[in-house]
C-alpha positions as CSV (number, residue, x, y, z in Angstrom):
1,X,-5.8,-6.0,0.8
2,X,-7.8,-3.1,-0.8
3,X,-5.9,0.7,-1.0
4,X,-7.5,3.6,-0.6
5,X,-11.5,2.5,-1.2
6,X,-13.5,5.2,-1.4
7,X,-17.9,5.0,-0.6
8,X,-19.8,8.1,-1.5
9,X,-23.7,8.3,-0.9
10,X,-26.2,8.5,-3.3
11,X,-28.6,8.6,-1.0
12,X,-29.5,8.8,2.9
13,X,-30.1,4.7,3.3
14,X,-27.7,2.8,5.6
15,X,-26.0,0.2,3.6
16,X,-23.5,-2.5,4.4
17,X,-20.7,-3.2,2.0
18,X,-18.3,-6.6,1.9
19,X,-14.8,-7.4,1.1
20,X,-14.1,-10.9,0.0
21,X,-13.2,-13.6,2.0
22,X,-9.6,-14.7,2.7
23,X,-7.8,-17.1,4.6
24,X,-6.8,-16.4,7.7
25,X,-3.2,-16.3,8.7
26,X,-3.5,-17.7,12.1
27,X,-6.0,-18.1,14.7
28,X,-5.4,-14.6,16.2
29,X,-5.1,-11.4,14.2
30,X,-4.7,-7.7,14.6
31,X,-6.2,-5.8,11.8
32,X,-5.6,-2.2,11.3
33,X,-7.4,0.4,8.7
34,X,-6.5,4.2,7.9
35,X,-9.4,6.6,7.5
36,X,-7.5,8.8,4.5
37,X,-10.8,11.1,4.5
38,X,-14.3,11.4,5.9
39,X,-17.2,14.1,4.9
40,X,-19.9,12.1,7.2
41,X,-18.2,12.1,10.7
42,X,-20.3,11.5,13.9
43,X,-19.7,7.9,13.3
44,X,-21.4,7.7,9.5
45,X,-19.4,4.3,9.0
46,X,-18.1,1.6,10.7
47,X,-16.0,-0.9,10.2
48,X,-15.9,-5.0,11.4
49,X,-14.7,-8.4,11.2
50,X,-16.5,-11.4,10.0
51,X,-15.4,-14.9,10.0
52,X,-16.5,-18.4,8.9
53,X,-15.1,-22.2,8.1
54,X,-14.9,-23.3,4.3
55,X,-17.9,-25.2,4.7
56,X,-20.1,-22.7,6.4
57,X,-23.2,-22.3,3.7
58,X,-24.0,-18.8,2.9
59,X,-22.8,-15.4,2.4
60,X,-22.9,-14.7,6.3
61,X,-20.5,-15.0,8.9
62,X,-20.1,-14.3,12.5
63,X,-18.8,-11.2,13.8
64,X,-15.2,-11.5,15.6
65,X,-14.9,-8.2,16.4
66,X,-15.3,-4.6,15.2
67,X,-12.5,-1.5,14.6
68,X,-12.0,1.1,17.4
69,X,-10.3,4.4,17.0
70,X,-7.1,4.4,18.1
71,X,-5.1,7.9,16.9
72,X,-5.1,10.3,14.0
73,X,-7.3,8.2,11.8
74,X,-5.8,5.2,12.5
75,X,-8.6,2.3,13.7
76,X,-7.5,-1.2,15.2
77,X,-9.6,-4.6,15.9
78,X,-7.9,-7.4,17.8
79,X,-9.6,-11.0,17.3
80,X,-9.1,-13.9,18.6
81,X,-10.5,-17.9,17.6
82,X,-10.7,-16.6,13.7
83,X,-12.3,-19.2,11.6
84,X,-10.8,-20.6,8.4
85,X,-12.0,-16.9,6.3
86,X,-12.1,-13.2,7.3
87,X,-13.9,-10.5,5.9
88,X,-14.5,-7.0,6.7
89,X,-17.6,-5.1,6.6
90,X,-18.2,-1.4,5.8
91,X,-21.6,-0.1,6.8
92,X,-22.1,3.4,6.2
93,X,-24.9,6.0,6.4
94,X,-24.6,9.3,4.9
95,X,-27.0,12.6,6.2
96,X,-26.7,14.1,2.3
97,X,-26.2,12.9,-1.0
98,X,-22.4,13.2,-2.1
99,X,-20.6,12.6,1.6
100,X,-18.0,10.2,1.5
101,X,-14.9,8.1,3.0
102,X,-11.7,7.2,1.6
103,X,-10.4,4.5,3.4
104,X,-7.7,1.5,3.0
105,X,-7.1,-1.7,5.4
106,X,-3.5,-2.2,6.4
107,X,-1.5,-5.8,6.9
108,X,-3.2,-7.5,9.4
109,X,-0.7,-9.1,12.2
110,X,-1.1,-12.8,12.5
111,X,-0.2,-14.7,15.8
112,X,-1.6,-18.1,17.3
113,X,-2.2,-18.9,20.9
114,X,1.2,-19.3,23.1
115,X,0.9,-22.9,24.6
């Protein structure tokens, strides 16, 4: 998992930024993410999940779900029927040069289906 990332804007263009795959640990997950700082506020980034099989060609994914504020900076996404690897994505869009986030993504909690 990454700690503490921080983006800052060199410019006004909205960009999209990827972490690397990695396995899932089950076929559910809850994935959590603390928002340490933020200079762009009024939603300036956003956060997601992305998922795919092994054998999936490209770079791309599909979305499983995306992060909702839940308290004091804290931001939680529950998905369910993850493929083989996860990924999040980052997009953020500054209104000046220099704004920023520091962010880091927590341990996700794995659980499968009850049967």
């Amino acid at each position: 998992m990454w700690m503490l990332t921080q983006i800052t804007a060199l410019d006004t263009a909205s960009v999209t930024y990827y972490t690397p795959w990695f396995p899932r640990g089950a076929e559910n997950a809850a994935f959590s993410l603390e928002k340490v700082a933020d200079t762009i506020g009024n939603g300036g980034v956003t956060f997601g999940v992305v998922t795919k099989n092994r054998e999936d060609e490209g770079s791309g994914g599909t979305s499983a779900g995306s992060f909702s504020s839940v308290s004091g900076g804290f931001y939680e996404a529950t998905c369910t029927g993850l493929s083989e690897l996860v990924r999040f994505t980052i997009t953020f869009r500054a209104t000046a040069v220099g704004q920023g986030v520091i962010f880091r993504f927590l341990p996700p909690t794995w659980y499968d289906k009850a049967v």
